[in-house]
LUMKENU-392328 format. One line per 10 residues: number of its first residue (from 1); their letters; for each residue y, x, z of N, C-alpha, C. Coordinates in Angstrom, 3 decimals, padded with zeros to 6 digits. Layout:
N
NUM> a> Y:X:Z:Y:X:Z:Y:X:Z; ...
END
This chain:
325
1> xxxxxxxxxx> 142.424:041.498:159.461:140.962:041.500:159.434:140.485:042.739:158.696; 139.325:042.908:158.696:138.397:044.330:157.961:137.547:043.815:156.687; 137.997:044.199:155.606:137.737:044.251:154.803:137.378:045.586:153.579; 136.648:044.831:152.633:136.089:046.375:152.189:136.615:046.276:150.987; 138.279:047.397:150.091:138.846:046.628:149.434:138.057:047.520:148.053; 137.973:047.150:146.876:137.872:048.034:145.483:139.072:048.207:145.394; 139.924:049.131:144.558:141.231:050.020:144.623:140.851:050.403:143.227; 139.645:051.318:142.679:139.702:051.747:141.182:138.050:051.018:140.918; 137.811:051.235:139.638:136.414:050.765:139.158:135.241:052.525:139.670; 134.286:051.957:139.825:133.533:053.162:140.043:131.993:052.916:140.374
11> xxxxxxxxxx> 131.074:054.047:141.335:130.099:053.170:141.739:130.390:053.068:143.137; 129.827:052.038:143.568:130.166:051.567:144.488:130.164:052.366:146.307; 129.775:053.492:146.173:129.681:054.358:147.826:131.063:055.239:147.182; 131.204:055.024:146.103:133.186:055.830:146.154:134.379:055.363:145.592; 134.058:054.037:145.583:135.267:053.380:144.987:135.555:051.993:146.397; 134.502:051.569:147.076:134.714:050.644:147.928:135.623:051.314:149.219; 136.409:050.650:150.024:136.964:051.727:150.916:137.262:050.156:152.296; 137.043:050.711:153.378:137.186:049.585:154.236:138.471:049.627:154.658; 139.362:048.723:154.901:140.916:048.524:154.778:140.808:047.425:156.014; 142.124:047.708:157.095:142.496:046.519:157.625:144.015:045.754:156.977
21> xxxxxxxxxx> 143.127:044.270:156.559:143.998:043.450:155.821:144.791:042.199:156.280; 145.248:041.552:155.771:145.833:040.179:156.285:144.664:039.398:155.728; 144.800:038.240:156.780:143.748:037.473:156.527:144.233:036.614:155.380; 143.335:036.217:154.194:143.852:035.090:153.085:143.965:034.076:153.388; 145.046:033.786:152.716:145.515:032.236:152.698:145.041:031.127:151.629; 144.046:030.137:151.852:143.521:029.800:150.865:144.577:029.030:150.258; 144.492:028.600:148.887:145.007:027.808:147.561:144.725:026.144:147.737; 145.042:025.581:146.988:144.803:024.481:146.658:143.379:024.270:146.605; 142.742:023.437:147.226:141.285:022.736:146.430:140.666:024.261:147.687; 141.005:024.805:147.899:139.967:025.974:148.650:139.963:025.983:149.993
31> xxxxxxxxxx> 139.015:026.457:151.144:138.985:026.591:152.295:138.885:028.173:152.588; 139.551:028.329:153.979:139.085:029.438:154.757:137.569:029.395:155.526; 136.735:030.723:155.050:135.206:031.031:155.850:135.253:031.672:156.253; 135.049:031.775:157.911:134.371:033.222:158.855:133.459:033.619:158.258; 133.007:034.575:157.887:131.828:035.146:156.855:130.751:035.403:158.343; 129.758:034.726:158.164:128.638:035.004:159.161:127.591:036.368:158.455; 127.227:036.336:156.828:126.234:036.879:156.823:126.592:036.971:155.125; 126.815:038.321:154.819:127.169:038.368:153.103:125.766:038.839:151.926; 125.272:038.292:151.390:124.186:039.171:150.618:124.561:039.566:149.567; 123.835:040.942:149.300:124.710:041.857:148.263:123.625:041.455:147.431
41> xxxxxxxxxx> 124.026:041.120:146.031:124.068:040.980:144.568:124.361:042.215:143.488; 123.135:042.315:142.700:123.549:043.766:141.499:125.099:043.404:141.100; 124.978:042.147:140.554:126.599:041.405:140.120:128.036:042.277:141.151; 127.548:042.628:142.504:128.570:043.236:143.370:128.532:044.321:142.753; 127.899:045.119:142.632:127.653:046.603:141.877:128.522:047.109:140.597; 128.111:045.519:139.891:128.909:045.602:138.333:130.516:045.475:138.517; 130.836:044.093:139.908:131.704:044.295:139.827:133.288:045.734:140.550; 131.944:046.376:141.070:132.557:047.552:141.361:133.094:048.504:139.809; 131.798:048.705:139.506:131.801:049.473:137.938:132.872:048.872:136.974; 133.538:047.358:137.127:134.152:047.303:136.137:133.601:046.584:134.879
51> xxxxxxxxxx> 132.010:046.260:135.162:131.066:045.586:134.005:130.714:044.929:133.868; 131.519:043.843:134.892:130.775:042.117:135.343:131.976:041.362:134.373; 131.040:040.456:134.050:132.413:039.606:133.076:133.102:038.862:133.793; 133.469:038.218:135.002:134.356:038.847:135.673:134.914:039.776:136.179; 136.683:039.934:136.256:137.151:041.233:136.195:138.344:040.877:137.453; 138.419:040.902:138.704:139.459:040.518:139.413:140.456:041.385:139.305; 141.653:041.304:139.798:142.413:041.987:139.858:142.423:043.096:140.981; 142.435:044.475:140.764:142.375:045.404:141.991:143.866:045.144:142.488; 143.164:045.267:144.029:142.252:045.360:145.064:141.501:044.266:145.103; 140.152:044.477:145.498:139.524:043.150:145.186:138.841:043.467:146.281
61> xxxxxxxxxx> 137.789:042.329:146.903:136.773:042.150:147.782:135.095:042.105:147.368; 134.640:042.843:147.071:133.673:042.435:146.793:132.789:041.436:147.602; 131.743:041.163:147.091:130.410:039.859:147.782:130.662:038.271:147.037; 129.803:038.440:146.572:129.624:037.015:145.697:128.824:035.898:146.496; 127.958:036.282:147.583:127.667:035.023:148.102:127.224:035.200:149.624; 127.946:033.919:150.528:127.963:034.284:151.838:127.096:033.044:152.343; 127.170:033.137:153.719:127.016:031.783:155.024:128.014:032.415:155.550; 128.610:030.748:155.490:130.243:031.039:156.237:130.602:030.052:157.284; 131.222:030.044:157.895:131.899:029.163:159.145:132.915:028.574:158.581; 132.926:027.122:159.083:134.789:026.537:158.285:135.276:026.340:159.487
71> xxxxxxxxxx> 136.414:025.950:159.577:137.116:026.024:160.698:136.847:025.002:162.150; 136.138:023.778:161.245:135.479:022.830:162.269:134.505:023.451:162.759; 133.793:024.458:162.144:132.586:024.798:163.208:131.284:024.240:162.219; 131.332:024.127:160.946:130.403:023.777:160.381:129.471:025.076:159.417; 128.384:025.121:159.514:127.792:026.392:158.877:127.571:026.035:157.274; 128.314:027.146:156.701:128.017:026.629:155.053:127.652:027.712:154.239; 127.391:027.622:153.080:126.948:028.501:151.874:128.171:028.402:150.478; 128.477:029.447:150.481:129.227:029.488:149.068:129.147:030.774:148.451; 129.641:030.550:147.670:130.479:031.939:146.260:131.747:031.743:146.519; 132.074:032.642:146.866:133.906:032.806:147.685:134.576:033.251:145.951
81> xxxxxxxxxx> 135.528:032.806:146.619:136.672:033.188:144.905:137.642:034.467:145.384; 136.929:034.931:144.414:137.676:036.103:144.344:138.993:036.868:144.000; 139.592:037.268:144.671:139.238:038.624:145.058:139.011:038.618:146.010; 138.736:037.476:147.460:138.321:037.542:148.731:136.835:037.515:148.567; 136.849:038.265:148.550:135.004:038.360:147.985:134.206:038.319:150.290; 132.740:038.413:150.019:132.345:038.106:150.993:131.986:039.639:152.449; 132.489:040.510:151.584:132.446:041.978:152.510:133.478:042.064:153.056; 133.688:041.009:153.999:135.055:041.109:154.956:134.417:040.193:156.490; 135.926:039.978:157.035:135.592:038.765:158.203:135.653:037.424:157.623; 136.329:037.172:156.815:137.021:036.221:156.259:136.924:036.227:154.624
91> xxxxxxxxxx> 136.786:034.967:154.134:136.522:034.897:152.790:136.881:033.654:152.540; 137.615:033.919:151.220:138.523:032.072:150.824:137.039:031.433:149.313; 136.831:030.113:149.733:135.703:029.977:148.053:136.947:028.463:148.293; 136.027:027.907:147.154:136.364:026.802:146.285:136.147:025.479:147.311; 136.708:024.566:147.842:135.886:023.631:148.715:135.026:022.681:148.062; 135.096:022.556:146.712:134.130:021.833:145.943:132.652:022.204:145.925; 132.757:023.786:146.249:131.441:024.317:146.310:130.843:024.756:146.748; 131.230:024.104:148.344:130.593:024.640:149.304:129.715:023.698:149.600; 128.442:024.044:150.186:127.389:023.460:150.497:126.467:023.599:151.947; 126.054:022.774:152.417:125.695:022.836:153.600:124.016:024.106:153.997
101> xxxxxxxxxx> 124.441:024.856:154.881:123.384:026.126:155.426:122.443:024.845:155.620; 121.079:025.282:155.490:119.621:024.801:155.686:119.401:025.282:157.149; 119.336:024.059:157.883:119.325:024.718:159.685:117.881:025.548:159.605; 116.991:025.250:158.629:115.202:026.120:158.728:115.713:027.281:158.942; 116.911:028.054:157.960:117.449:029.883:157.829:118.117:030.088:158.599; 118.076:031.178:158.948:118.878:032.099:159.868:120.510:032.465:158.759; 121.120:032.921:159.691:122.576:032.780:158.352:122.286:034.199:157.155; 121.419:035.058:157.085:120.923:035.814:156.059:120.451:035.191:155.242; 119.560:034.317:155.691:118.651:033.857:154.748:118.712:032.606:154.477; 120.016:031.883:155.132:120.941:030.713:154.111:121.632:031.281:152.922
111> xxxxxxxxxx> 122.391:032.490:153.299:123.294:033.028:152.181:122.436:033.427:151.162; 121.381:034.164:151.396:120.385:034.323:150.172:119.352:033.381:149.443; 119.701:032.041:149.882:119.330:030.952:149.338:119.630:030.603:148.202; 121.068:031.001:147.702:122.134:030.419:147.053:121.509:030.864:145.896; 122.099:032.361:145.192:122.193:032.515:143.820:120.869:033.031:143.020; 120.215:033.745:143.850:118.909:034.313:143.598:118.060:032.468:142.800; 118.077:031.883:143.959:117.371:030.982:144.019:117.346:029.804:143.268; 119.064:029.515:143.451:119.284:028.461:142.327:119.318:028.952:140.764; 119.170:030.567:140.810:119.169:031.008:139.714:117.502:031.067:138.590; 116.589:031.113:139.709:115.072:030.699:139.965:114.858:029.434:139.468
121> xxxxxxxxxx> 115.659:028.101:140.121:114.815:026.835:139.652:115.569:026.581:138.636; 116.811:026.738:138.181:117.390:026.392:136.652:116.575:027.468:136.036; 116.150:028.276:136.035:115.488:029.186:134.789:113.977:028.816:134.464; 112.921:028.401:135.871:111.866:028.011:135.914:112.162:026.115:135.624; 112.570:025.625:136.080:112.265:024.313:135.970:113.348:023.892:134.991; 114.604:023.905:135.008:115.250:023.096:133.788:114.963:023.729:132.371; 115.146:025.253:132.622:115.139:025.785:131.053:113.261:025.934:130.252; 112.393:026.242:131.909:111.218:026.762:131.022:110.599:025.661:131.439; 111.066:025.059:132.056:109.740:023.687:132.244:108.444:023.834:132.835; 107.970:025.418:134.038:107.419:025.937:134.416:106.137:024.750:135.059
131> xxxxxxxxxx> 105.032:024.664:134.599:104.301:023.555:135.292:103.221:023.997:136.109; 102.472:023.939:137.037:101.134:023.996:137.541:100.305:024.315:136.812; 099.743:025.116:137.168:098.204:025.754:136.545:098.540:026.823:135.187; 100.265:027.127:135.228:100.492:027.890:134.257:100.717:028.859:134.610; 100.877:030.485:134.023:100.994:031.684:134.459:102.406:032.496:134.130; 103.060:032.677:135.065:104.124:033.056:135.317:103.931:034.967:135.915; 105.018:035.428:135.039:105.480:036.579:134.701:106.606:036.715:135.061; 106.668:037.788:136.372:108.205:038.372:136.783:108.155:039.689:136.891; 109.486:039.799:136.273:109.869:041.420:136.161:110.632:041.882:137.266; 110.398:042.730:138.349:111.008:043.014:139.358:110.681:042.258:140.188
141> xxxxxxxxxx> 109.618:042.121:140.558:108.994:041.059:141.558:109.453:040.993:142.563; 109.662:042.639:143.351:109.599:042.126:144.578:111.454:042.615:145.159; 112.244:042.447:143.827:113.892:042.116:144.175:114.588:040.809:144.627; 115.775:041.020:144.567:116.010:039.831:145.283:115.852:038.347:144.073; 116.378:038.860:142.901:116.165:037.354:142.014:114.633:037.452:141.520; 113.738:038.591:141.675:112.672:038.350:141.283:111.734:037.486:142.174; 112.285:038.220:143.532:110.942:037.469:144.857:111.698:036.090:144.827; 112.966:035.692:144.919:112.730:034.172:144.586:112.136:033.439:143.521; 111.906:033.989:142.440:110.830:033.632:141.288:109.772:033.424:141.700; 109.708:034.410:141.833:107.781:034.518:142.742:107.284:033.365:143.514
151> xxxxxxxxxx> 108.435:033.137:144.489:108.136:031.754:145.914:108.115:030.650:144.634; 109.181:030.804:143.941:109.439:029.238:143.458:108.265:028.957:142.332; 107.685:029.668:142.102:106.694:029.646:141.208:105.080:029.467:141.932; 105.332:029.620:142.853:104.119:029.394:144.032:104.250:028.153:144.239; 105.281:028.092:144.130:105.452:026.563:144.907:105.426:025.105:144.335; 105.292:025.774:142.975:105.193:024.640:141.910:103.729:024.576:141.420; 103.196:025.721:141.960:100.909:026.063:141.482:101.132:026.205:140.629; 102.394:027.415:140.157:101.765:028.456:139.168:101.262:029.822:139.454; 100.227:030.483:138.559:099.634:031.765:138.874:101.033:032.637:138.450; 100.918:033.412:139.659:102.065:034.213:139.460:101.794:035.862:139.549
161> xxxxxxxxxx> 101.978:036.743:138.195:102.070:038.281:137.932:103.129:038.529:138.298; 103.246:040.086:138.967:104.608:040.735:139.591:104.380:041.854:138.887; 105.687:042.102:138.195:105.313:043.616:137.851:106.958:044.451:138.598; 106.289:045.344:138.928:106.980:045.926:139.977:107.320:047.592:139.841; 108.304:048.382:140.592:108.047:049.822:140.106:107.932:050.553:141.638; 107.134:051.018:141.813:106.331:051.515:142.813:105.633:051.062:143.770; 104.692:051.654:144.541:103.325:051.396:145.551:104.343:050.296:146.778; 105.360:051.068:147.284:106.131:049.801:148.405:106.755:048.703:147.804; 107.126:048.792:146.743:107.311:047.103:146.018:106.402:046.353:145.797; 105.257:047.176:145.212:104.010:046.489:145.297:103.127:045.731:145.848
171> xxxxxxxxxx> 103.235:046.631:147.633:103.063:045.297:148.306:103.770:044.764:148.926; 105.354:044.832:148.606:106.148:043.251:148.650:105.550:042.440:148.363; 105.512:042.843:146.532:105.407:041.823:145.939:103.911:040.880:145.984; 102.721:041.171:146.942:101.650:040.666:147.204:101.629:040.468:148.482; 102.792:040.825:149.212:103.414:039.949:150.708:103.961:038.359:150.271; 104.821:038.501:149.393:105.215:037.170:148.208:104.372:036.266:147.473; 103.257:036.657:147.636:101.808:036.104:147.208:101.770:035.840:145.845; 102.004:037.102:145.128:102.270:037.199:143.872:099.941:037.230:143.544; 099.503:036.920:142.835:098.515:036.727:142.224:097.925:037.801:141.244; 098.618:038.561:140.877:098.421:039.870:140.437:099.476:041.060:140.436
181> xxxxxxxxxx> 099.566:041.983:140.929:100.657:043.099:140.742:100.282:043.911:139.670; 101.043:044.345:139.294:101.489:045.876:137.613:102.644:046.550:137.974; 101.663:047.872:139.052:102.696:048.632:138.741:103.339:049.512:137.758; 104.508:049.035:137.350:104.714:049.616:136.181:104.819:051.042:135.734; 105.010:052.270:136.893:104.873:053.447:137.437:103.241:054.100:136.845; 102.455:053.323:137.473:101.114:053.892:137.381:100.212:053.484:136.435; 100.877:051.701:135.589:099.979:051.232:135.155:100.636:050.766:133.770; 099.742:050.717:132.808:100.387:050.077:131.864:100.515:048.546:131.478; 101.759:047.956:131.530:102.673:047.117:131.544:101.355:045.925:130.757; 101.559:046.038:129.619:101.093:045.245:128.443:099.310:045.129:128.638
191> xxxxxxxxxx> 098.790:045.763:129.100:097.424:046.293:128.904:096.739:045.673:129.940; 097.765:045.530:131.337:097.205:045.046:132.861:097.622:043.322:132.600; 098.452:043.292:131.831:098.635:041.467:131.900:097.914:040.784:130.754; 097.380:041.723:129.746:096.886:041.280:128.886:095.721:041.012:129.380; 094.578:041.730:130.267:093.536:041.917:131.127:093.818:040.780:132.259; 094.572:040.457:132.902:094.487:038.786:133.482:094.920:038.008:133.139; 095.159:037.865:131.858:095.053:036.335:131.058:094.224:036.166:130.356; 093.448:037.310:130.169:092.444:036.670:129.157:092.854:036.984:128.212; 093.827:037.896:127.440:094.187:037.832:126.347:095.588:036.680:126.077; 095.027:036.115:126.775:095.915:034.412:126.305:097.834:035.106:126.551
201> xxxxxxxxxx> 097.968:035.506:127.528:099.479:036.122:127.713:099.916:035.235:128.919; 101.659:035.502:129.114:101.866:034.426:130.140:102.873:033.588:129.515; 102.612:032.016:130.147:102.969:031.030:129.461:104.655:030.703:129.793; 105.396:032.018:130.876:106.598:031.903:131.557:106.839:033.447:131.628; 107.754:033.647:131.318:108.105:035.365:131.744:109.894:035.437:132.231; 109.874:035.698:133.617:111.437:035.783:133.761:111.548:037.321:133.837; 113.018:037.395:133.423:113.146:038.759:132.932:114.580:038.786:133.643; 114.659:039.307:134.843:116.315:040.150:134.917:116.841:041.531:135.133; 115.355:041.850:134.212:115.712:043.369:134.010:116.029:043.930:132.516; 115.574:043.540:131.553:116.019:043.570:130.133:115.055:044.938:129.682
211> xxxxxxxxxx> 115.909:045.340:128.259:115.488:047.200:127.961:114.106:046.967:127.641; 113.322:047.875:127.939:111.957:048.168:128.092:111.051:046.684:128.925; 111.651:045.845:129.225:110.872:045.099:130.569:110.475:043.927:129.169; 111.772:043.649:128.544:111.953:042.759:127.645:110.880:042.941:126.402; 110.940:044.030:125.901:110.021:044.807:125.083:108.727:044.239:125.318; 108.048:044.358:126.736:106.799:044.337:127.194:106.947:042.834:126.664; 107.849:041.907:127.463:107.439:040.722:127.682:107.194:039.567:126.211; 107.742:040.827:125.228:107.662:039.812:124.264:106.150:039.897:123.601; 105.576:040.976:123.782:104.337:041.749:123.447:102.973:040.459:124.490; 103.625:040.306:125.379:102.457:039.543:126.416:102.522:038.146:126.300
221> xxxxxxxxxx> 104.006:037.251:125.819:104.008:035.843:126.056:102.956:035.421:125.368; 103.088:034.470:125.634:101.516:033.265:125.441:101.857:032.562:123.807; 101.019:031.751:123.096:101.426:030.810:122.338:101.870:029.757:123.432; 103.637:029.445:122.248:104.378:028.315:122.957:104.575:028.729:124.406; 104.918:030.126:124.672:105.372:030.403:126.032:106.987:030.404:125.579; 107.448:030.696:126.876:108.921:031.021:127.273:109.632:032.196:128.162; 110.493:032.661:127.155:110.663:033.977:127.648:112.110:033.523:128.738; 112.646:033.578:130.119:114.008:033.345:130.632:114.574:034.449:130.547; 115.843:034.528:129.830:116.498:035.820:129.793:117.359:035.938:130.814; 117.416:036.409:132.526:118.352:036.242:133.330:119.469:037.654:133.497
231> xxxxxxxxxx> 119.130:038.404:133.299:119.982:039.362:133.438:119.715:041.011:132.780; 120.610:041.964:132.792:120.000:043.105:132.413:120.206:044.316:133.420; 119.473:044.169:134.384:119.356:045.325:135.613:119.178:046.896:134.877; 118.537:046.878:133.464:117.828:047.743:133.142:119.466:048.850:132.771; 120.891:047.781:132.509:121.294:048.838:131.635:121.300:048.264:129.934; 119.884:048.082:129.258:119.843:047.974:128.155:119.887:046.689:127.666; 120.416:045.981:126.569:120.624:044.425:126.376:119.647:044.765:125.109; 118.484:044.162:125.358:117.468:043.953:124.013:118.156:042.646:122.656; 117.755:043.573:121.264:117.799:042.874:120.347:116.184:042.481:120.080; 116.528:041.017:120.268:115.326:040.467:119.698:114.923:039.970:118.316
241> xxxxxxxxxx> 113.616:040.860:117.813:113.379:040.179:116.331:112.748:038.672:116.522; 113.566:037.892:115.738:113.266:036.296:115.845:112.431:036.186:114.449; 111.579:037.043:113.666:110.534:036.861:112.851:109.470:037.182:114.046; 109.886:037.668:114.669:108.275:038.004:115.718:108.699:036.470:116.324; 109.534:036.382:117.216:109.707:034.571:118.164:108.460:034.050:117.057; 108.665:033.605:115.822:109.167:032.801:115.033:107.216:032.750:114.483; 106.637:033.945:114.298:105.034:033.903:113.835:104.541:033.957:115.334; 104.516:033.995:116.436:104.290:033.407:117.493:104.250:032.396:118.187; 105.396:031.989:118.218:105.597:030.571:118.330:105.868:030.168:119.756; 107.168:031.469:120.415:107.240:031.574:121.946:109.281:031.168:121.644
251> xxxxxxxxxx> 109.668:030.951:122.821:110.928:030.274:122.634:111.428:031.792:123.709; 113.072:031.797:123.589:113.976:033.055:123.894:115.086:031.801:124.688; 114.866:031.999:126.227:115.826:031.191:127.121:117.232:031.995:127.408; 118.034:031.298:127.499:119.218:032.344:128.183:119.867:031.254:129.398; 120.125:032.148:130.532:120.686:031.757:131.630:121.680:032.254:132.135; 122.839:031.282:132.171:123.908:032.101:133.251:123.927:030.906:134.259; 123.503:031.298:134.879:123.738:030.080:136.595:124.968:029.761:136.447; 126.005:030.155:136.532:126.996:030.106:137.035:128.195:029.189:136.312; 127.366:029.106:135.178:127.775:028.110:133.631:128.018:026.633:134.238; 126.791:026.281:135.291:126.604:025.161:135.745:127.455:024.200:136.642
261> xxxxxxxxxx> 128.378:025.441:136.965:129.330:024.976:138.388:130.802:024.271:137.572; 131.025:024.669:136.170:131.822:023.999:135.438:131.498:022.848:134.330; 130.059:023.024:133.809:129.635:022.336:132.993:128.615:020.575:133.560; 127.959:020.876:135.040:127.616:020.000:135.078:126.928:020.100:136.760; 128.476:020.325:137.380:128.178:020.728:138.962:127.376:019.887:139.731; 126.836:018.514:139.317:125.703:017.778:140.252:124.502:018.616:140.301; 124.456:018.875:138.962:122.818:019.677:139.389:122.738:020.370:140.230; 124.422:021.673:140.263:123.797:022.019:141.633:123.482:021.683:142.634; 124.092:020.672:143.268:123.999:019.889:144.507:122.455:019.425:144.726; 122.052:018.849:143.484:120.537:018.100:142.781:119.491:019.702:143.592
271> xxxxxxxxxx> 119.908:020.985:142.993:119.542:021.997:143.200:119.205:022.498:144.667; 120.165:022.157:145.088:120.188:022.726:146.633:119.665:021.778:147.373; 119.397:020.004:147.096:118.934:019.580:148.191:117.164:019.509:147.964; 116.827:020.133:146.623:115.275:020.701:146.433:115.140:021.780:146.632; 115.779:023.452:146.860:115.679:024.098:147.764:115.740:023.941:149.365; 116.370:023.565:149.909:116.959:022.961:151.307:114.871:022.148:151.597; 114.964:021.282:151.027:113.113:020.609:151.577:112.343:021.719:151.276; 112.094:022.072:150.208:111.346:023.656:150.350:111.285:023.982:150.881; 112.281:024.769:151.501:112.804:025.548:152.923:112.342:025.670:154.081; 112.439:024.126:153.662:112.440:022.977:155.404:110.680:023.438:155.841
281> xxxxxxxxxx> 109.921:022.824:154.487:108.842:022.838:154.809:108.024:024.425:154.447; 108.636:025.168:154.828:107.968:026.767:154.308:107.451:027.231:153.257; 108.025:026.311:152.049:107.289:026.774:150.778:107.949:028.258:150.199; 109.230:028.125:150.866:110.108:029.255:150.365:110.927:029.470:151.336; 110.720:030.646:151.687:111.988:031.612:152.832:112.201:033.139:152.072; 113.853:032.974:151.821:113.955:034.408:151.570:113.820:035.526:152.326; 113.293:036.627:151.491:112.899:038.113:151.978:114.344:038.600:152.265; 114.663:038.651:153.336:116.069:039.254:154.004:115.260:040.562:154.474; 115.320:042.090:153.672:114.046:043.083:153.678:115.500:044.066:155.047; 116.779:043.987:154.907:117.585:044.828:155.577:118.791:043.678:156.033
291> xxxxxxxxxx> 119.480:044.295:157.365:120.485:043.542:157.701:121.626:044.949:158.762; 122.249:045.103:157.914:123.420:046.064:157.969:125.124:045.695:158.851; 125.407:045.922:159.205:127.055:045.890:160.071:127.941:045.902:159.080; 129.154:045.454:159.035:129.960:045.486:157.815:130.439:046.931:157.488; 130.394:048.040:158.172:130.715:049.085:158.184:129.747:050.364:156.830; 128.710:049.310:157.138:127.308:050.018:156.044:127.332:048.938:154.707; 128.769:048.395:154.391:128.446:047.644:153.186:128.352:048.748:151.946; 129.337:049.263:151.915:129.283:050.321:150.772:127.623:051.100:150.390; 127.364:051.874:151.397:125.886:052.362:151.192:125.113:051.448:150.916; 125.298:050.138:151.182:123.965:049.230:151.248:124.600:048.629:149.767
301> xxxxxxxxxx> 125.695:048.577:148.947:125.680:048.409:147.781:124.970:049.164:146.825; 125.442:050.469:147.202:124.811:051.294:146.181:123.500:051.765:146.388; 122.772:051.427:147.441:121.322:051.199:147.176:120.814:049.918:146.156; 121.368:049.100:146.209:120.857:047.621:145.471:121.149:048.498:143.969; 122.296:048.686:143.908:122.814:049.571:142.532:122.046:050.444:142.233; 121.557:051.177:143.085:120.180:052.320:142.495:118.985:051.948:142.465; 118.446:050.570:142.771:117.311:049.703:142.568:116.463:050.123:143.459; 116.511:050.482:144.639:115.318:050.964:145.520:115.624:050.175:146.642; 115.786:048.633:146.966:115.847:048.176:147.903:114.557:046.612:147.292; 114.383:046.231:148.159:113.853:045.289:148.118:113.945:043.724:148.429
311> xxxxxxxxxx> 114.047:042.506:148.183:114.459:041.179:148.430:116.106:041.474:148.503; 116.795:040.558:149.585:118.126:040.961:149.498:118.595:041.929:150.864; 119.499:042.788:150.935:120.527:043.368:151.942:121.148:042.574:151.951; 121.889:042.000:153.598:122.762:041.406:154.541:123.482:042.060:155.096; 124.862:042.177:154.718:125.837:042.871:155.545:126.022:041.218:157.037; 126.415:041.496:158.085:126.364:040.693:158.993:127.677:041.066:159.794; 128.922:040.917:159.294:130.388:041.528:159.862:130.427:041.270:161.532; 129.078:040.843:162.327:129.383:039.956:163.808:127.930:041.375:164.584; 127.439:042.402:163.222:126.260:043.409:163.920:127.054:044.317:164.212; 126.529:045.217:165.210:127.060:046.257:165.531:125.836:047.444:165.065
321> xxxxx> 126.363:048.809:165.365:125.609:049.672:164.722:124.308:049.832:164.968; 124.189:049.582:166.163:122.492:049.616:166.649:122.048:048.636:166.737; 122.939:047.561:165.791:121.502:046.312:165.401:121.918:045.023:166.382; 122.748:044.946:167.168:122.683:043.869:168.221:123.772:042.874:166.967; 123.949:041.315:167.620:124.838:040.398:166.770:125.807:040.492:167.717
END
């Protein structure tokens, strides 16, 4: 089969290299997936670079989350175990954790259901307790873990700010029916959200950009808001002064999704069959903004890696170059 193997750590348009491989043999407890539709993740990026706390062993596969085929013919969603990562034909995951495609999506926009999303309602609903009529703050609005913020925060009737970095993210992110945009390029950060709340701040701020984004957000939360700490796109891991938390009176969330699949795997399931009705009923469809041939995985990594793409990229190993399936 064709696969796209890592060989050294690097960024990802010169360290990924497409290889014809043997197909894997899954393990114990695991299944074999025809990979229908792979969405690329910054996490793929890192784990090119060498900076994801997972570290597979080279040669590795990159793609952390697919829609896959099992051998009966059933359409599913997983996080493949790696090193058969999901930028191939074939990809081995866990059979515990595979979960059934939402017939509403197309197989792009089943696979991009998964981590963005479930990463969205554990950060908004279990950790911040995100309620109706409250005002919600996303950094990177119109990316792939941000625009699922955005939907899922719509969808619960909260007012939702996008702050975004440039004029075409911008109106993503008010294609996403974000409630106010800040571009952060033209506008100042602190000054434009302070001006639609009223002063008051926002009572939710997800953050998976860190650095400077983090900075802002601690400057804008609300009394008794909540900051979700999901990731650091920026590069920079902010130290937070907890005498500022602390004469404010705003709480500092931390999220690793992925904590959940060992510590208390019903929720996900709990997770996916309240995305899945969402879905169903159009409250939320992911922004699948590109859909690429397996041949354009590499370039289409290191665009996500240079932050100028928008919602998620779909490698689709079944497209051909001019777009047909």
């Amino acid at each position: 089969m064709q696969a796209w193997q890592v060989h050294e750590n690097g960024e990802p348009s010169e360290v990924m290299r497409l290889d014809e491989i043997d197909t894997p043999t899954p393990g114990d407890g695991q299944v074999l997936l025809k990979v229908r539709a792979a969405n690329i993740n910054f996490p793929d990026a890192l784990l090119c670079r060498g900076h994801y706390q997972v570290r597979p062993p080279l040669p590795f596969t990159p793609g952390v989350e697919i829609c896959g085929e099992t051998e009966d013919g059933r359409r599913v969603i997983a996080n493949p175990a790696l090193p058969y990562g999901g930028f191939a034909e074939y990809a081995v995951a866990d059979a515990a954790a595979v979960l059934p495609a939402p017939e509403s999506l197309d197989d792009a926009e089943a696979a991009a259901l998964h981590i963005g999303y479930q990463t969205g309602w554990f950060g908004l609903h279990r950790r911040a307790g995100l309620e109706a009529g409250e005002t919600l703050l996303v950094h990177a609005a119109a990316g792939g873990v941000g625009s699922a913020a955005v939907q899922l925060g719509k969808a619960v009737g909260a007012r939702v700010i996008g702050v975004v970095g440039g004029a075409d993210k911008a109106a993503v992110a008010r294609e996403l029916g974000c409630d106010v945009v800040v571009d952060r390029r033209s506008e100042d950060v602190i000054g434009a959200v302070k001006e639609a709340t009223g002063g008051l701040g926002a009572d939710v701020i997800y953050d998976p950009v860190g650095g400077e984004a983090y900075d802002q957000s601690a400057k804008v939360v609300a009394f008794e808001g909540r900051i979700v700490v999901v990731g650091f796109a920026s590069g920079r891991i902010p130290s937070p002064a907890l005498n500022h938390a602390l004469v404010k009176n705003y709480s500092i969330l931390g999220l690793h999704w992925g904590l959940y699949n060992t510590k208390n795997p019903k929720l996900i399931m709990h997770c996916h069959e309240q995305l899945t009705e969402l879905a169903a009923r159009g409250a939320i469809k992911p922004l699948v903004s590109e859909r690429v041939p397996l041949g354009g995985a590499a370039a289409a990594v290191q665009r996500v890696a240079d932050g100028v793409t928008t919602g998620r990229v779909a490698v689709i190993p079944g497209l051909t170059e001019g777009g047909a399936a």
